[in-house]
C-alpha positions in Angstrom: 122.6 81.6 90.6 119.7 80.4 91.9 116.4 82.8 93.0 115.4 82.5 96.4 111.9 84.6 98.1 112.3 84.5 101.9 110.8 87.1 104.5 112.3 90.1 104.7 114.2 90.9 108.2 115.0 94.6 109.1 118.5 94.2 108.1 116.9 93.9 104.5 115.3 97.5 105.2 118.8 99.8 103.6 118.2 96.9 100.3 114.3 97.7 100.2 115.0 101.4 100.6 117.7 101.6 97.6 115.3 99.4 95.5 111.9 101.5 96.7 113.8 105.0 96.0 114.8 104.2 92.4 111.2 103.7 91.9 109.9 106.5 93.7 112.9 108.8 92.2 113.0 107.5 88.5 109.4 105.4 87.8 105.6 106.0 88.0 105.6 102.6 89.9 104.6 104.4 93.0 103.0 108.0 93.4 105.2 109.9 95.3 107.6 112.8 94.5 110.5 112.2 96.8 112.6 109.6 98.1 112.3 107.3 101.8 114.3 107.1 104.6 116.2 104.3 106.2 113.9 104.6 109.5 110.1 104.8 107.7 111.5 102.0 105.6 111.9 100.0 109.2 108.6 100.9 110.3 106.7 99.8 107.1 107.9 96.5 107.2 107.2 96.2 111.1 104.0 97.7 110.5 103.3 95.4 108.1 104.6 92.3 110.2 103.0 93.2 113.0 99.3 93.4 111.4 99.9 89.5 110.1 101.0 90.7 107.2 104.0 89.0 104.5 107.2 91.4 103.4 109.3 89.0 101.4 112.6 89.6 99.4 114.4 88.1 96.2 118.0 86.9 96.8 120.0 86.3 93.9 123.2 85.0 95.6 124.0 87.8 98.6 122.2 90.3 97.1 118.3 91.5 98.0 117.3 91.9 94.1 113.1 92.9 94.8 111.0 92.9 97.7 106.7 92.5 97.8 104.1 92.8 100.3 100.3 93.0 100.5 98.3 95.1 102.8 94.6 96.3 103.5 93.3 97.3 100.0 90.8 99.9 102.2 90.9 100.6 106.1 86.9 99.5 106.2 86.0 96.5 108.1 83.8 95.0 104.6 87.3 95.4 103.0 88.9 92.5 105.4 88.8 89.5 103.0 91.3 91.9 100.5 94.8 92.5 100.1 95.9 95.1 97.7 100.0 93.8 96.6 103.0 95.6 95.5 106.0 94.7 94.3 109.2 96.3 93.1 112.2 94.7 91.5 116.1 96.3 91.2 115.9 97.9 87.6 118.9 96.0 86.7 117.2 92.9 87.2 113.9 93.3 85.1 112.6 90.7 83.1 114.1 87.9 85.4 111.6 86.1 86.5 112.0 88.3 89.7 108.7 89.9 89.9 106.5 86.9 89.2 108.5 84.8 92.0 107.4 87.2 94.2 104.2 87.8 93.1 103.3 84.1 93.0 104.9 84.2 97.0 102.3 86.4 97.5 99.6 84.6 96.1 100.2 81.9 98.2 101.0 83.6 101.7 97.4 85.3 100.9 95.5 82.1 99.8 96.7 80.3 103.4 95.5 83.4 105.1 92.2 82.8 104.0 91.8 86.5 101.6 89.4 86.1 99.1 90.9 88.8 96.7 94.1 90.7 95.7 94.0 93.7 93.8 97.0 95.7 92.1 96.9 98.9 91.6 98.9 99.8 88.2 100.0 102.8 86.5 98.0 102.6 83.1 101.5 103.2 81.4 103.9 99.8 83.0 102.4 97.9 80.6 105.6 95.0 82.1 103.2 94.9 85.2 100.0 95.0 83.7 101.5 92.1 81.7 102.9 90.2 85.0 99.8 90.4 87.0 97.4 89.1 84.0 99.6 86.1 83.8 99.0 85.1 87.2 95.3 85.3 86.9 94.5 89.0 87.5 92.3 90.7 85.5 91.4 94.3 84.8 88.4 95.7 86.7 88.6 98.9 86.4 90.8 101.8 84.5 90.8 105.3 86.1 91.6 108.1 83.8 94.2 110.5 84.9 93.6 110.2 89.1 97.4 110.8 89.7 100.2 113.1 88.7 103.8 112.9 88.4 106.7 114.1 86.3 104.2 116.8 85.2 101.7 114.6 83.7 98.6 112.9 84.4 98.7 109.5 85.6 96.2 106.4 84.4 95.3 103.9 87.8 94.4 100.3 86.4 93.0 98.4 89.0 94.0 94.3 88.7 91.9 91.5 90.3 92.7 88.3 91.4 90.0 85.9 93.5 92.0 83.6 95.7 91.4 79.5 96.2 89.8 80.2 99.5 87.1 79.3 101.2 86.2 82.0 103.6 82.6 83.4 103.1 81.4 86.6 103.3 
């Protein structure tokens, strides 16, 4: 079965949602304590289509098997040339290819944009992530000692650069 990254529609939304709550529920992937719902799921990705902004999705056959985006990395005008990515795959599909598909998707969407950089924020522990971004050219710029908490323990932020092919000046 062959891998295809498309956008995401919001009939992907109840896909994203199961795939975005296993993280939030059973990872440090993202920093929250509690699951999503069906409706704030909706009004990410409209959010995020609205502002010019890519959601995509993996399909393995019929299936929605991950799902990435970029975003504003800061809400400050000076920050407008960056995108800050993430990216989540089903857990049951790790080590497929899945997450650098998407990633490289992303790469891409922001390089014909015009962004100059795109930055992953990392907990210091998914080292599978840390791994996946530095193969596509990021590199660590900077390691934040215990800025986050979950499961009752402090959480490392490593932040992951990449400088796009564009030509957009400052």
């Amino acid at each position: 079965m062959s891998l295809i990254v498309r956008d995401a529609t919001l009939e992907d939304a109840a896909d994203i949602l199961t795939i975005y709550n296993y993280a939030a529920l059973n990872t440090t992937a993202v920093w929250t304590d509690g699951p999503s719902d069906l409706d704030s799921r909706r009004q990410w990705i409209l959010a995020r289509q609205q502002a010019g902004y890519p959601v995509l999705v993996a399909m393995k056959g019929g299936d929605v098997v991950g799902f990435a985006s970029f975003g504003d990395f800061r809400p400050f005008p000076g920050y407008r040339h960056t995108v800050e990515n993430s990216v989540y795959v089903d857990e049951r599909h790790h080590r497929a290819g899945i997450g650098r598909s998407l990633v490289a998707a992303l790469i891409e969407r922001a390089t014909a944009m015009n962004k100059h950089a795109m930055i992953a924020g990392i907990d210091g522990t998914n080292t599978a992530s840390i791994a996946l971004h530095g193969s596509l050219g990021f590199v660590e710029v900077a390691r934040m000692p215990e800025v986050g908490c979950k499961f009752g323990r402090w959480l490392d932020l490593v932040f992951m650069q990449k400088r796009l092919a564009s030509d957009v000046r400052p």
